[in-house]
N, C-alpha and C positions, 0 to 999 in steps of 0.2 A: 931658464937655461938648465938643460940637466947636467950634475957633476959625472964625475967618474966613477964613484961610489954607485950610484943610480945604475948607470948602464951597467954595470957589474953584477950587481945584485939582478938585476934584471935577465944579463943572460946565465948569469948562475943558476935562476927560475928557471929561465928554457931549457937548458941541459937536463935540469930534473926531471922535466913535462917528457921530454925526450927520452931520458933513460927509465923513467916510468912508465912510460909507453910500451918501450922493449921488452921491461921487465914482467910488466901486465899479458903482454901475447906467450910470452914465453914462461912464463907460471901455468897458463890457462892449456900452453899446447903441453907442455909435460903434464897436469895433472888430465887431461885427458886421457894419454897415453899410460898413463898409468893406471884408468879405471877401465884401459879397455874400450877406447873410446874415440880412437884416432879418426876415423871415417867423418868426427863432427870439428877436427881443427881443418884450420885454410888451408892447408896444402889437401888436407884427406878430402875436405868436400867439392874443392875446387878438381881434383884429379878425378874422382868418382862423375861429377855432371859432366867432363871434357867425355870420358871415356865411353858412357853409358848407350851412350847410341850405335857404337861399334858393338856393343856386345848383346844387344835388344836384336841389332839385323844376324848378327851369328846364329842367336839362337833361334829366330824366325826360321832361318835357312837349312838347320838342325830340324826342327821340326817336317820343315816342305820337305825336305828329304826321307826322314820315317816314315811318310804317306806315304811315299811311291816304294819304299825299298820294306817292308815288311819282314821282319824276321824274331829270333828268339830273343835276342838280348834289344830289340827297337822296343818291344810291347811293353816291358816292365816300364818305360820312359811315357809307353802311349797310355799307362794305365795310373802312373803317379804324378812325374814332375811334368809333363805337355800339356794336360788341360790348365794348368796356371798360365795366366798371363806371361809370355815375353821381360815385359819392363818388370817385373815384381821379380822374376828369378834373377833378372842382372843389378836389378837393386839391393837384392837381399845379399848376393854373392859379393860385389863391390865391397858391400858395408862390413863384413863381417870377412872379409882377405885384410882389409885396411887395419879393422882395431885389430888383428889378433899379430899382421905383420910385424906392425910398430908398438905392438903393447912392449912396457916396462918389463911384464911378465913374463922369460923367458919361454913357461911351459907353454904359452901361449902359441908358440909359433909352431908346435908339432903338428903335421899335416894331420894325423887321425883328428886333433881336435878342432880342426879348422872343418874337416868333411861333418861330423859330428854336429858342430856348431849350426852350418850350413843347410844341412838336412832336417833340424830337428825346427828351423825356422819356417824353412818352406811346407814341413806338418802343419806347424802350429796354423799359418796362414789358409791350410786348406782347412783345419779343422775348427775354426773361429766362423769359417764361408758355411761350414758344412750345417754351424748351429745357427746362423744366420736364416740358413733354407729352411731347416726343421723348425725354429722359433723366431719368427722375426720380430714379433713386439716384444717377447720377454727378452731378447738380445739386446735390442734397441736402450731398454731398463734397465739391465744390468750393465752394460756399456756407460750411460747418463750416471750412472750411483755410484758405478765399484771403480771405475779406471780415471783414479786420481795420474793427475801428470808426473806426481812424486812416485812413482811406482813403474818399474820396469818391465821389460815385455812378458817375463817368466809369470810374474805376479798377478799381470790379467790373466793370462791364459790359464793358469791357476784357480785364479777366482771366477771364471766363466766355467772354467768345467766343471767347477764343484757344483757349484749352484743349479746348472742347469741340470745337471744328473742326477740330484734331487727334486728335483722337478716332472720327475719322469720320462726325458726325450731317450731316445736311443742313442747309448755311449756311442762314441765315437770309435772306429778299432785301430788301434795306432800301428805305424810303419814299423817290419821287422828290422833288426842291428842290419842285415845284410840288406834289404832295399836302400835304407839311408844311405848305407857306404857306399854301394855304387850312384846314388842321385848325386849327394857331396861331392865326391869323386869329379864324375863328369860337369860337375859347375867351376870344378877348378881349372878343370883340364881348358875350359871353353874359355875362360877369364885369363889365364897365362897366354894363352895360345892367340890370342887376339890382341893383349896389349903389350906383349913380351915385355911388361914390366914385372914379372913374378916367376923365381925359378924354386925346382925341388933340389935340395943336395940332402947326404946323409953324409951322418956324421958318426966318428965311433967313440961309444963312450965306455967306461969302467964295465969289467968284466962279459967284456966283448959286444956288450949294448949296441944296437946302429939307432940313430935317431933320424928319421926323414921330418926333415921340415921345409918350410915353404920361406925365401927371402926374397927381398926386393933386387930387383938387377942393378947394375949399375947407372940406368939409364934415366932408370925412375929416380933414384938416388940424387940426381943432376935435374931433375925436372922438377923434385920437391925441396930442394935448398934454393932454385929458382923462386919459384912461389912462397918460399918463405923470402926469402929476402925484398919479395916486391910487398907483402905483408908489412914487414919490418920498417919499411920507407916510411908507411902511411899511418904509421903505430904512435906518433907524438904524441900525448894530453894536448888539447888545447882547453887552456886556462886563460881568465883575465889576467890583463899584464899590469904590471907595479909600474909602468911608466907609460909616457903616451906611445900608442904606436907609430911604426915611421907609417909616413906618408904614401898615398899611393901616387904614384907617377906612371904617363906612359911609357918611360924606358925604366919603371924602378917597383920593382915588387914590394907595399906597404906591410903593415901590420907587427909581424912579430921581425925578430930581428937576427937570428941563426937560422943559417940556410936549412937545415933539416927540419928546424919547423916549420919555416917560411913556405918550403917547394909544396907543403902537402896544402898549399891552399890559395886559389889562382880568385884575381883580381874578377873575374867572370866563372860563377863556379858551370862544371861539365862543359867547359869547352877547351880549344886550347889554349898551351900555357902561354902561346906567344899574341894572343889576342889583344890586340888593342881598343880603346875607346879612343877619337879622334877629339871629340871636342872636350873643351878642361871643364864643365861645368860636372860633370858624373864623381868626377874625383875630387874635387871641392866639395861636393854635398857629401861623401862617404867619407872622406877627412874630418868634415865637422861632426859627426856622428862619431868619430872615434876621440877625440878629441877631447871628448867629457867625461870628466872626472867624479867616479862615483864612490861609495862607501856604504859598508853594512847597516841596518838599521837593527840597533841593538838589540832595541825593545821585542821585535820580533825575534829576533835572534834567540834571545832570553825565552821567550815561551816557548817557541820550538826545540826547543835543547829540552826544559821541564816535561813539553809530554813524549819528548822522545825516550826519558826517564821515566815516564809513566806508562810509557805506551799508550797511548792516548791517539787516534784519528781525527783528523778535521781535515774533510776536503780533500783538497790532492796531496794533505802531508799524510802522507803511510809512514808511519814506522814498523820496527818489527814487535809483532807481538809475540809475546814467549806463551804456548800449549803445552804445559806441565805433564810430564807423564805419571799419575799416579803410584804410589807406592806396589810393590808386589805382593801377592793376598798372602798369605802366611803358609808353608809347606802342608798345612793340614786341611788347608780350605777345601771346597767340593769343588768338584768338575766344573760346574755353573760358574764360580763363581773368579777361579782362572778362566773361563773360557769368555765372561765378561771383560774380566781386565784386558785380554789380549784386542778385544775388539776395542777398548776403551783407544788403547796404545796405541794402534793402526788408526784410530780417527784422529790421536794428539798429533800423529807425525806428519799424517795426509794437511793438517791443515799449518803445522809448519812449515811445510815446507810450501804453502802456498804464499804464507806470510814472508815470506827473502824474496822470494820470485816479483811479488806484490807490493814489495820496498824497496827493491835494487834503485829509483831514480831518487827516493828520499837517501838512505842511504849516501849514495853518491853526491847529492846536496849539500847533506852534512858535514861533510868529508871537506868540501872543498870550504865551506861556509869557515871551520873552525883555520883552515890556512890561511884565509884572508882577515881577520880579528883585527882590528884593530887596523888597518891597513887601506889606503886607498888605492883604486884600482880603475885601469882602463877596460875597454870592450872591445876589441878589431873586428871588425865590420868586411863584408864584401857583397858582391851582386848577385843575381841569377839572371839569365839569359835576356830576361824582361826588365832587369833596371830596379827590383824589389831588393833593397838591403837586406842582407841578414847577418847576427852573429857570429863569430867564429866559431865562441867557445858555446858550447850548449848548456854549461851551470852555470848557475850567476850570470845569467841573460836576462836583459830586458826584455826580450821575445821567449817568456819560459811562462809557466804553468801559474796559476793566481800564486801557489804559495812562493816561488819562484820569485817572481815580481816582485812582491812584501820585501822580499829578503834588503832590496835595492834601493838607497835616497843617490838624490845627488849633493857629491862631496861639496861644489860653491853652492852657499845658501843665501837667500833673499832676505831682506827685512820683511814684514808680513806689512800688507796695509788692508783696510776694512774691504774693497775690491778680492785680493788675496783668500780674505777670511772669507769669502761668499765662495772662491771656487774649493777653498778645503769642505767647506758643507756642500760643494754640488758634489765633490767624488766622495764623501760621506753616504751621502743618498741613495748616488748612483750605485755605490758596491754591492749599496743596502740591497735594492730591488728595484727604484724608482729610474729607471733608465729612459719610460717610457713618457714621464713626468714633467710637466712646465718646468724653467729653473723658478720660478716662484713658489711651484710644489716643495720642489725639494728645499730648498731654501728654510721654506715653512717648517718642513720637515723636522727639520735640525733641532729647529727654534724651540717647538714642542717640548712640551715640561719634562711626556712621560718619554722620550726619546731623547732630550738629555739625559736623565736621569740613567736608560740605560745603556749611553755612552761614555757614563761615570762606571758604570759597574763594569763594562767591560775593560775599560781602562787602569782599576784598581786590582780587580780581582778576574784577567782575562780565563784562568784555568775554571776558579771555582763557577765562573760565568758563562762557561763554555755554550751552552744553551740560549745563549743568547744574541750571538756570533756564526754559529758552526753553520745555519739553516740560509746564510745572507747569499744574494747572489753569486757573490766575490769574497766569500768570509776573510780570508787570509788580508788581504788590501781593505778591506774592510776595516780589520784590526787595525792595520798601517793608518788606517785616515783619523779612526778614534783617537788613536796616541799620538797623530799631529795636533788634529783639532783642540783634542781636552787640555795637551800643553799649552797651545797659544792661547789659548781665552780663559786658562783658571791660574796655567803655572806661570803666567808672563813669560813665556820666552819668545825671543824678538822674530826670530827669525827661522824661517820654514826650509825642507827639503826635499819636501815628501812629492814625489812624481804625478803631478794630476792629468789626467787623459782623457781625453776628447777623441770620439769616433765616428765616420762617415755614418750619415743616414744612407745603405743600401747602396754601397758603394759603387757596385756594378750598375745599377739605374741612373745613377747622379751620373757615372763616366759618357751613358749612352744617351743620358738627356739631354747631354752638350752635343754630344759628337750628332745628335738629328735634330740640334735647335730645338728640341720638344718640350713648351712650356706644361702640356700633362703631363709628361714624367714627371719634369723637374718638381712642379706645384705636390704631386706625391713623394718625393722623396726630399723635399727641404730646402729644394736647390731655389723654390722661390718662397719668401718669408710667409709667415701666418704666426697668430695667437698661441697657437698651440703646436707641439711638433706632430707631422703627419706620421700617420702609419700605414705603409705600403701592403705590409701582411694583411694588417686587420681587413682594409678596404678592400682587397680581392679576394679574403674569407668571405666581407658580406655581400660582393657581386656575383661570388663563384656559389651562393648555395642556395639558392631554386633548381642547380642541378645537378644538386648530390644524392643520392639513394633518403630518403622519408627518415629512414631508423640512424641514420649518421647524423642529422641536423643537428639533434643532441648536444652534441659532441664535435660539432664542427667552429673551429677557432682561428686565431692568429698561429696559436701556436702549432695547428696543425700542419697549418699551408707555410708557414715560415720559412721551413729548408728547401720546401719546395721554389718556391717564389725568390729565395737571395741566388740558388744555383743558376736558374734558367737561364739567369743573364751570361753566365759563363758557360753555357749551352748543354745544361746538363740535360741528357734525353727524356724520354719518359718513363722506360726502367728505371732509372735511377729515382726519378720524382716516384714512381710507385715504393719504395722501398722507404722512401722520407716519410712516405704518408701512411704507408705501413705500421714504421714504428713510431711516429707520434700516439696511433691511436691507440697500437699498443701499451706505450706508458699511462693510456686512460683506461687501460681494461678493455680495451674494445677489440675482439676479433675481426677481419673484414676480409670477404669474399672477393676473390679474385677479378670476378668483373664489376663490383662494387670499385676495387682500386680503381680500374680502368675510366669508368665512369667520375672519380674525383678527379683524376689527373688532367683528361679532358675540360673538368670544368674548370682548373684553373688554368692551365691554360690560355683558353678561350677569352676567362675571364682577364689573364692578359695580356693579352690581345685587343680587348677593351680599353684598360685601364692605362696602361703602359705601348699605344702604338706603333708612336717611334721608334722605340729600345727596341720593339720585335721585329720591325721589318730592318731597323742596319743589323742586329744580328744576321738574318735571310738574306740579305745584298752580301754581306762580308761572305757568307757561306759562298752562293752562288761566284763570286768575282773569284775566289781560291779557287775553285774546282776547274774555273775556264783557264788559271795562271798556270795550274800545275798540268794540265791538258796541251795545256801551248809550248810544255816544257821550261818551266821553271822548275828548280833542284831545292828550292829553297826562297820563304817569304821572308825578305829583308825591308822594316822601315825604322825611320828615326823616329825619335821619340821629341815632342816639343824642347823638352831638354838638352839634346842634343846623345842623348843614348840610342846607339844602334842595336838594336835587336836583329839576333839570325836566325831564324828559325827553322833548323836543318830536320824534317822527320824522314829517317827512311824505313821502308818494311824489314821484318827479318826475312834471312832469305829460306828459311826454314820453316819449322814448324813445332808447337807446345806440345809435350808430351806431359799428360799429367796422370803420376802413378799415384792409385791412391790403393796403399795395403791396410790390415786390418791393427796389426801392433804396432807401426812405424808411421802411420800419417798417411799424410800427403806429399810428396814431392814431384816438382816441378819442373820437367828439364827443357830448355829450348836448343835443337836441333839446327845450328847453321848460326850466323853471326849477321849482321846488318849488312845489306845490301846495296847495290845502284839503285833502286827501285824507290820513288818514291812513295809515302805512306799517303795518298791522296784524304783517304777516310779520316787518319790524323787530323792531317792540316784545317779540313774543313771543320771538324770537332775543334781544335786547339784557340786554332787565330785571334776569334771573337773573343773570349776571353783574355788572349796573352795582349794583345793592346789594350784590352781595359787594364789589364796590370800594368804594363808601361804606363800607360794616361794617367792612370793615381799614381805612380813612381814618380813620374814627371813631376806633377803637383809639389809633392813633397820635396823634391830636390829642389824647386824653384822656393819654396819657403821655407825648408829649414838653412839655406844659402847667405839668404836675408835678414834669416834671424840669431843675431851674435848674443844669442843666454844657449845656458844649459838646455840639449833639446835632442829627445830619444822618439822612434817611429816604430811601430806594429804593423807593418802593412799599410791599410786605411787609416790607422790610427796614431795620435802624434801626442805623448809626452810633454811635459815641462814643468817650471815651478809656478806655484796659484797667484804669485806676484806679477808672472810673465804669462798668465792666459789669454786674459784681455786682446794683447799683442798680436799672441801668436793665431787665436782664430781670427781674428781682423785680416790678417794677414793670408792666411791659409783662401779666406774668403776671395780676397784681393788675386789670388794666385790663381783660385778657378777662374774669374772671369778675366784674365789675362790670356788662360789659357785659350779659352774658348772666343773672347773677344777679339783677337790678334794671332792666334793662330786657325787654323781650319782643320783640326787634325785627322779627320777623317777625308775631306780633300786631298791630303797631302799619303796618307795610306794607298787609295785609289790609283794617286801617280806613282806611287811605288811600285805598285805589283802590277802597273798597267792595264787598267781595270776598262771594261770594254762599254759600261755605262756609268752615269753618274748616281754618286750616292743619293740616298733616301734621305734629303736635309727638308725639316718641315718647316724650318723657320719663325714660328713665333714666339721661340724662348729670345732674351734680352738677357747676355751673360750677364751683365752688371745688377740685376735685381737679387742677385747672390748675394751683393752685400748688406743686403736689409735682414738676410734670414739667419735667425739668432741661433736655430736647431740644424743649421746645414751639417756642421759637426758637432757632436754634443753628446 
């Protein structure tokens, strides 16, 4: 029962999370605005995409009109600013009205420096094109080498004219003071005049001075405290909370417990807020999810703080590394030798500044890590459309990065028994690299003299041992299992915390093995027992390469077809699978020719096709049956899930169209024309579906056994948490749940009646869910 004290402290936290929030948008929107830089806060970027297409058709319309109407003052326009693109002049004019309207900086807002501003951008943009034409590989080079992200637009275009113009190309001839001011000029003219959010006034200053400058209207004014304020809603921290969270209910919003943190986070995330799930089994399983009470794990804690001290990397922990700027050479030094240090300088700062960019998530890790010290703490959980849990808070998540994970035991701890001790040596192994490994392997593993021994060195001396640790598959959980393992069986201590995890073998093929009865899938992916665990990859590596190009065999693996092979099932196309198989070979050195991809993608495929039947043809049925629903007028594919979670799955097209500008100093930006539509996304749906019920079907699973099972007990998607006392348990159990699921429900039958499917599924029939419970690697 919690006291008053508790709940106190509690929303005393959320007020913080809350006013830290505000305080965080509204730091980040003023020091913006004060570097000149407004066009990148919410209101500036959000106002700039609404706007962008009104002023893209203006100046389209500006130009159609110069064709036809010829004269002295059109050609200056037909001869600088018209052959630029449309979207590049309204983006550039946008960007550079916004920072100079809302800078901090008074002088900022003088119209000449706004035309100025404007004009010397839309230069720079032709004259970056211009060396692009004249020098494309050596642009391309100097572009890859000099144009760090830390470095603003003045500073490339700086550093390309210099270089290239030692290089020999033909200087560029720049725009005269009076071209600019008339091109500036009429970018403003066109930009006021289209969103009447921007007017000229002059003002009179000291000794009879007039100052024209350029403000916001009144209108704008009222449309950007709008969008700040809908900013400001959604601005909370979400942190773990020091007490349990409330409950979820169908009439009762769970998790945090002040309505302003509460509203920014719905029981079904992206949908709406007033959505209900009908049956209680969804809220029972995400209750007991939040429900557990966890705590820092010191030990980790403690090395993470020392190399954050040392600056020291391992894995996904980044910290910042400090790049010294050398002393300055003495006023009598040579030319050379200032002319080194400055380059020195420019490399130290290029590459700090790459270093905060490259640690903001450590960083922010740390930040929260040192708030929660000593303290225990809850996790508020909610769904996604498909029935898939996820965290609220994104630090100190269970669902976070290895080093993330480490960070986390659970606060109720077991007594360890010799069972126990055998799964602290399987997630020892497993972090190690042995993933793929009998548990007798790994087991063995452990046992091993010269791998105890350096389980002790890690354990003792984790910094000085770094080299020992840093290369592991999962170093950081790695460390976690060393410092459980080495305490229970040297330091006597009774009792374990440490989170061991167990993961679907190929999750999507186990879903689809059931839903076609298909004992070859299943027999590949786990779902029926063997000696050894199967490998889904390796085996359509080795069916798929009699028809891979001669000089790829090499080099042709598991690991190659891997991403290939887990996507498919979630209907990744074959571009995609080309891009997988791309960059595997890439990470082996291997170039490969474009119909060389072509020709592996096919063969795996093919290969399964082979290997994997069933899984292929209910993906092909589920395609086909969507495409006749949504033809027949369906708005939307809605099925229940075994569990009793309803899935909506609403895709509609845009009713517009992607505009994507891409300039030479500012990127790429992306703007989409028009909002969602009545229309539905047919192509969607058929891409989506297959997949979104395989995610329900393992959701289900998981609700149906973490329900059942009253210990400590956290989920990754396919993958399930707990303490190594309560393994045993819970994969018995997990096992138990597939073949309930599959034995006693039909879930692919029941799909079919859903969307009222005009044939019956592809069910093969000779799988036997219950042979599920003999297979020791179904999750492992």
């Amino acid at each position: 029962m919690l006291t008053e004290k508790q709940i106190e402290d509690q929303q005393e936290f959320e007020r913080k999370c809350i006013s830290g929030g505000l305080e965080k948008i509204r730091l980040n929107t003023k020091k913006l605005e004060d570097q000149t830089y407004a066009s990148a806060t919410v209101y500036g970027s959000a106002s700039i995409t609404a706007i962008l297409p009104t002023i893209i058709k203006a100046i389209d319309d500006k130009k159609e009109y110069s064709r036809k109407h010829a004269g002295r003052g059109v050609a200056l326009f037909n001869q600088y600013l018209f052959p630029i693109d449309s979207e590049i002049i309204a983006l550039i004019t946008g960007k550079i009205i916004f920072d100079h309207v809302f800078s901090t900086r008074k002088v900022k807002h003088r119209v000449e420096h706004i035309i100025t501003s404007i004009s010397s951008s839309l230069e720079a943009e032709c004259q970056l094109r211009y060396y692009e034409e004249q020098a494309p590989a050596l642009f391309a080079t100097l572009k890859k080498n000099y144009w760090h992200e830390s470095k603003g637009t003045a500073f490339k275009r700086k550093s390309m004219q210099t270089t290239i113009h030692k290089c020999g190309i033909t200087p560029w001839i720049g725009w005269s003071k009076s071209i600019k001011g008339k091109i500036g000029a009429w970018c403003i003219d066109v930009f006021c005049e289209e969103t009447k959010w921007f007017e000229r006034i002059v003002i009179n200053e000291a000794k009879r001075k007039k100052l024209n400058l350029l403000i916001a209207t009144p209108e704008l004014i009222e449309h950007k405290e709008t969008l700040t304020k809908v900013a400001e809603t959604f601005s909370p921290l979400a942190k773990p909370m020091l007490i349990k969270p409330r409950n979820w209910h169908q009439l009762q919003d769970g998790g945090y417990l002040l309505n302003d943190l509460n509203k920014c986070h719905h029981f079904v995330r992206k949908t709406d807020h007033a959505y209900i799930q009908e049956e209680e089994l969804p809220y029972e399983f995400i209750n007991s999810l939040q429900s557990v009470k966890y705590k820092l794990n010191d030990f980790i804690v403690q090395v993470a703080e020392e190399l954050e001290e040392r600056e020291i990397e391992v894995g996904k922990f980044k910290p910042i590394v400090n790049h010294p700027i050398q002393p300055k050479p003495h006023e009598d030094a040579s030319k050379e030798a200032w002319t080194e240090w400055k380059r020195a300088k420019t490399k130290a700062m290029n590459r700090q500044a790459a270093e905060v960019r490259k640690s903001c998530r450590t960083r922010m890790t740390m930040n929260v890590v040192r708030e929660f010290k000593e303290k225990d703490f809850y996790i508020p959980f909610s769904f996604d459309y498909r029935g898939r849990a996820y965290p609220i808070p994104s630090i100190l998540s269970i669902q976070d990065t290895d080093f993330g994970k480490s960070l986390i035991l659970f606060s109720e701890g077991a007594k360890i028994t010799p069972k126990g001790m055998e799964w602290i040596k399987f997630q020892l192994a497993t972090t190690y690299g042995l993933s793929k490994s009998t548990m007798e392997e790994r087991i063995a593993w452990v046992d091993d003299y010269e791998n105890k021994a350096l389980v002790e060195r890690v354990w003792r001396d984790p910094i000085g041992n770094i080299a020992d640790w840093e290369n592991a598959d999962e170093p950081w959980l790695f460390l976690a299992a060393c410092n459980e393992w080495y305490e229970l069986y040297y330091q006597h201590r009774f009792h374990t915390h440490l989170p061991v995890a167990v993961d679907a073998t190929c999750s999507g093929l186990q879903i689809l093995a059931g839903l076609a009865k298909d004992a070859s899938t299943a027999r590949m992916v786990n779902v029926i027992g063997s000696e050894k665990p199967q490998d889904a990859y390796a085996t359509i590596a080795s069916r798929s390469m009699e028809a891979i190009p001669d000089r790829l065999k090499p080099y042709w693996d598991r690991k190659v077809t891997k991403r290939c092979v887990m996507t498919i099932p979630y209907n990744a196309k074959p571009f995609s699978n080309r891009s997988y198989i791309r960059d595997a070979f890439k990470e082996k050195g291997v170039d490969v020719e474009k119909e060389e991809l072509t020709q592996c993608v096919q063969a795996v495929r093919v290969a399964m096709n082979l290997v994997v039947p069933g899984a292929m043809d209910v993906m092909k049925w589920i395609e086909q049956e969507v495409t006749k629903a949504i033809k027949n007028g369906k708005e939307e594919i809605v099925w229940r899930s075994p569990s009793g979670f309803k899935v909506h799955q609403k895709l509609m097209k845009n009713s517009g169209k992607l505009i994507r500008i891409q300039t030479m100093l500012m990127g790429r930006c992306d703007i989409c024309i028009g909002s969602a539509s009545k229309v539905v996304d047919l192509k969607h749906h058929k891409n989506a579906t297959a997949p979104n019920l395989i995610h329900s079907l393992d959701a289900s699973l998981l609700h149906f056994a973490a329900t059942k099972f009253k210990k400590p007990i956290a989920t990754i998607h396919d993958s399930v948490l707990c303490l190594a006392t309560d393994m045993c348990k819970l994969s018995t159990l997990v096992r138990e749940t597939y073949m309930h699921l599959f034995a006693e429900h039909e879930p692919l039958r029941d799909f079919a009646r859903s969307i009222g499917s005009e044939s019956e599924p592809p069910i093969i029939g000779d799988l036997k869910p219950e042979a599920v419970i003999d297979s020791q690697y179904f999750f492992c």
